[in-house]
C-alpha positions in Angstrom: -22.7 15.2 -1.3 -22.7 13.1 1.7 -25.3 14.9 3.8 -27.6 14.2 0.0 -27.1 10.6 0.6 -27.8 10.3 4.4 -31.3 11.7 3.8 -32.5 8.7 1.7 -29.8 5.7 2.9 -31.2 4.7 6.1 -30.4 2.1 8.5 -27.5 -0.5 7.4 -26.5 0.2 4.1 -24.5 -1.7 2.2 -22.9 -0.3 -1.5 -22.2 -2.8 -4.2 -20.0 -1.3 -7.3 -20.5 -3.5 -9.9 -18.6 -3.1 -13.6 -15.1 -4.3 -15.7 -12.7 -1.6 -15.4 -11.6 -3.4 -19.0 -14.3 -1.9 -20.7 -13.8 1.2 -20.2 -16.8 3.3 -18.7 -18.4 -0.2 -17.7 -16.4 0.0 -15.3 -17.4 2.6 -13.3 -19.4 1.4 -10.8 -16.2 -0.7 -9.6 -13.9 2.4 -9.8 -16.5 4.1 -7.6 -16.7 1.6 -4.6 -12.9 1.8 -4.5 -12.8 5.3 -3.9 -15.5 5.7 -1.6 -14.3 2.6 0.1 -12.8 4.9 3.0 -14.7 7.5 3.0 -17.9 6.5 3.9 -19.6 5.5 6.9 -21.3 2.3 4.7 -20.0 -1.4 4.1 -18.7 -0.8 0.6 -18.0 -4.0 -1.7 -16.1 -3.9 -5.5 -18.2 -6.8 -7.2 -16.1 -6.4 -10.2 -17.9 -8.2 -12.9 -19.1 -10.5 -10.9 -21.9 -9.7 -8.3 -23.1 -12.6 -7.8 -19.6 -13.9 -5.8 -21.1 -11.2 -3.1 -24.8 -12.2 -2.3 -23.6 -14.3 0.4 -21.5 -11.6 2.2 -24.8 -8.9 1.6 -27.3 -11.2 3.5 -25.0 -12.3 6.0 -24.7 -8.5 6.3 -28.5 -8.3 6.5 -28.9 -4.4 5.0 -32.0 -2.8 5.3 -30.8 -0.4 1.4 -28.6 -2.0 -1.1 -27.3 0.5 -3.6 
């Protein structure tokens, strides 16, 4: 599944899970980013509910593909 991602991410990527684990499948994009977390050569964040706490840390990161 990997080698399927490495053919579109390109350059520095950085993944941003976004959801609330409280409400239930909302919450997936957070439960997602934890479990990739070490397993991916990418700068993985959990935004929780809130992704905007995280801009700062993605431009200072300076990505060329934000997923």
């Amino acid at each position: 599944m990997l080698e399927h991602f490495r053919e579109h991410l390109k350059g520095k990527v950085v993944i941003l899970g976004i959801g609330n684990t409280l409400r239930s499948d909302d919450g997936i994009g957070s439960v997602l980013a934890s479990r990739i977390k070490e397993r991916v050569p990418y700068t993985v964040y959990d935004a929780g509910a809130n992704p905007e706490n995280y801009l700062g840390k993605i431009v200072k990161e300076a990505p060329d593909t934000v997923v």
